[in-house]
C-alpha positions in Angstrom: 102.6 52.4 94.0 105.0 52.5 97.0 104.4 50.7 99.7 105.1 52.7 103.2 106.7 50.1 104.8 109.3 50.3 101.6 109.3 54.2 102.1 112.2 55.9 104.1 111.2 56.6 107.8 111.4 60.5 106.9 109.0 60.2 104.1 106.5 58.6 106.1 107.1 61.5 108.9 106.7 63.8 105.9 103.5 62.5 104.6 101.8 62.4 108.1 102.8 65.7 109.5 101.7 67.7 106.1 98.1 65.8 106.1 97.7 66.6 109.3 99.2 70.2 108.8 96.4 70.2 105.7 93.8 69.0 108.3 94.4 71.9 110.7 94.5 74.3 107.4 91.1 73.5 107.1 89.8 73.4 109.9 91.5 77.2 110.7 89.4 77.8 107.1 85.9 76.6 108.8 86.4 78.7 111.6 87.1 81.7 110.1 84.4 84.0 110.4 85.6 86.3 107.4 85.3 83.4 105.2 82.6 82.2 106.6 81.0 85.8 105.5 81.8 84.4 101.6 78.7 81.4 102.4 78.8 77.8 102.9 79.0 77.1 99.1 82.7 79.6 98.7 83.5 78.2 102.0 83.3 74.6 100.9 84.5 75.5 97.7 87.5 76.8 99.0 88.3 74.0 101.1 87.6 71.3 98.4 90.2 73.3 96.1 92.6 73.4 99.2 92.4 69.8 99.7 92.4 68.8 96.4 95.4 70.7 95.4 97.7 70.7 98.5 96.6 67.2 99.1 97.5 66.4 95.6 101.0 67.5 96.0 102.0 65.6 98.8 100.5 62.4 97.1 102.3 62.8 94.1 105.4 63.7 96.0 105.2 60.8 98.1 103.4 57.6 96.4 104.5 58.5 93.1 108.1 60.3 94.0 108.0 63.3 91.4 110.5 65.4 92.4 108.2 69.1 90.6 105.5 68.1 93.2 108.3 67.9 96.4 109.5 71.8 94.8 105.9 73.2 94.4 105.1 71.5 97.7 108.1 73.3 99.4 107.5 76.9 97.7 103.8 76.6 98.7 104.6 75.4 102.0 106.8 78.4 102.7 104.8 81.0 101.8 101.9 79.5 103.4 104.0 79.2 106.6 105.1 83.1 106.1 101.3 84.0 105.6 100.5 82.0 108.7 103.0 83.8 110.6 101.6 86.8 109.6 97.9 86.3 110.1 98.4 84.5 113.3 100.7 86.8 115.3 101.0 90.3 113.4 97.1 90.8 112.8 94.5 89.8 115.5 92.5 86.9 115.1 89.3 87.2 116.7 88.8 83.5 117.9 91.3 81.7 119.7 90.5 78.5 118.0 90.9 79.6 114.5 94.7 80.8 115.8 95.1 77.5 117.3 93.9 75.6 114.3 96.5 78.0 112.3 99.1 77.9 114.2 99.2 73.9 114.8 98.9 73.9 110.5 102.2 76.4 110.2 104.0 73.9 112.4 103.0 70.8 111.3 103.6 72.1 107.7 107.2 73.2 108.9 108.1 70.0 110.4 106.7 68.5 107.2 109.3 70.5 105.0 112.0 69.8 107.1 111.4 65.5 107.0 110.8 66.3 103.0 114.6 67.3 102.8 116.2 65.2 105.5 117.7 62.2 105.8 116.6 59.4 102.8 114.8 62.0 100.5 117.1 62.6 97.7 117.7 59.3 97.2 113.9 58.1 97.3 113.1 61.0 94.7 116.1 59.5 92.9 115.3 56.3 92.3 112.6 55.0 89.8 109.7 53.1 91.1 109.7 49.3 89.9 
């Protein structure tokens, strides 16, 4: 298991920003009132799949340095960013909070891409945990 005071300083970045990025998704997810309209068992549903799935990638990417979770990361991340775009400033979202909430996850999961490439990343993704 790596150890983050082993990890390059842009990995560490990385993993922060897209937890919290993946916190704010969630929390835009509670306070929409469309899905809220699914019920509390989608809704939590949802969320649980979310979290367990987007979560998952950036743990493999990061503590286990598989280099198919950093690519499915990054493609997801885009288009989630795209959608975000989209839903936050093309349609109208009815509570300010939930475009908040959105908008902090688009850029947090942004930032998140960019430390994911920068700096130390190839060769940490390179190199084959002891």
């Amino acid at each position: 298991m790596a150890n983050t005071a082993a990890m390059p300083k842009n990995i560490v970045l990385f993993e922060r920003l897209a937890f919290a990025s993946l916190a704010f998704s969630v929390l835009s997810d509670l306070l929409d009132k469309e899905l809220q309209e699914l019920g509390a068992v989608m809704l939590a549903l949802l969320v649980v799949i979310s979290v367990v799935l987007i979560g998952g990638l950036i743990w493999l990417a990061v503590r286990r340095r598989q280099t198919w979770a950093r690519w499915v990361y990054s493609v997801l991340g885009v288009l989630l960013v795209i959608g975000a775009i989209y839903l936050d400033f093309v349609t109208e979202a009815p509570d300010i909070w939930e475009r908040l909430a959105g908008v902090l996850s688009a850029l947090l999961m942004a930032a998140s891409l960019y430390f994911l490439w920068s700096g130390d990343s190839a060769a940490w993704f390179r190199r084959i945990p002891v």
